[in-house]
VOTISE-846067 format. One record per residue (C-alpha): x, y, z. Coordinates in pm, whole numbers, plus 50000, padded with zeros to 5 digits. Each point is the difference from the previous one (the first is absolute). Example, Ala and Ser with C-alpha at 12.3 -4.5 7.8 and 13.67 -1.06 7.14 Angstrom:
BEGIN
512304955050780
501375034449934
//
This chain:
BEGIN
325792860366994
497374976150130
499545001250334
499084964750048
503774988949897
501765022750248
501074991150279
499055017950291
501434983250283
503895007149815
500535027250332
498934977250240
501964968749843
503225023849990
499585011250407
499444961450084
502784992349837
501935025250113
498774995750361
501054963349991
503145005449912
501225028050278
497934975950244
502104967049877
503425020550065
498805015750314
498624967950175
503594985949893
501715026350195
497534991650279
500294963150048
504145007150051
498875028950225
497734974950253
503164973449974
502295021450141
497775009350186
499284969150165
503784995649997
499975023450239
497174992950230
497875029849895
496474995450162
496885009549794
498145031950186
496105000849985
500225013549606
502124973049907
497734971250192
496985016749787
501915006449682
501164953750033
496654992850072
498805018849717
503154984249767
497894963850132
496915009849864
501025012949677
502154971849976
497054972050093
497645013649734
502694995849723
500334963850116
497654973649896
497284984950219
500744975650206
503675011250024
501724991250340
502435026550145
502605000950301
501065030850106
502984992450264
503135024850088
500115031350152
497875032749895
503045012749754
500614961649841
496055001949940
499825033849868
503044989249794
498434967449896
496395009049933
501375031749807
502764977049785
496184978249922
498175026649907
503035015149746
500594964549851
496364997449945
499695034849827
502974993249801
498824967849862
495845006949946
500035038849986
496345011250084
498515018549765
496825023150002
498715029350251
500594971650300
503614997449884
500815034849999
498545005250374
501884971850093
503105016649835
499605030950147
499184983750381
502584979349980
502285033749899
499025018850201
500774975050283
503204989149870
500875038750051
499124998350366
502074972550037
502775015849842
500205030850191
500124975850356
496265009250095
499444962150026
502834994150283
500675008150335
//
């Protein structure tokens, strides 16, 4: 076997793609979660406020520069909003690399939060 031909990043490759995937069906679960959410007139507590603010940066650096955003609605229809972005964006350009598997596993890790109501009052 010559080591040049192998590929050694085949393990990482697999757990990126594996990571995208549970991330693309959890954030799906989590975008309904924030609607009804909203529906309801859930208020974000301070984790949530810090957990939508971080959803806005994440989702500013995938945009271009020069990219105009309103954010307008209350803290749930933003989280719900900025969270439906960032999933349509991931879906359509997945990121690849070490920076795509930290922003995998951030953005899991949050989504988790969310789920289990740490993010409302």
């Amino acid at each position: 076997m010559n080591p040049t031909e192998v590929n050694t990043m085949k393990f990482f490759d697999e757990v990126l793609e594996a990571h995208q995937s549970m991330l693309i069906s959890a954030m799906a679960d989590a975008v309904a979660e924030c609607r009804t959410a909203d529906a309801l007139a859930a208020t974000l507590n301070e984790d949530g406020e810090t957990g939508l603010f971080r959803l806005i940066e994440i989702w500013c650096a995938m945009q271009p520069a020069g990219n105009v955003m309103v954010l307008e609605g209350s803290g749930a229809q933003l989280l719900a909003d900025v969270l439906a972005q960032v999933y349509a964006y991931i879906v359509l350009h997945p990121v690849d690399g070490p920076t795509g598997l930290a922003i995998y596993l951030e953005l899991h890790y949050m989504v988790d939060c969310l789920m289990h109501g740490e993010w409302f009052e």
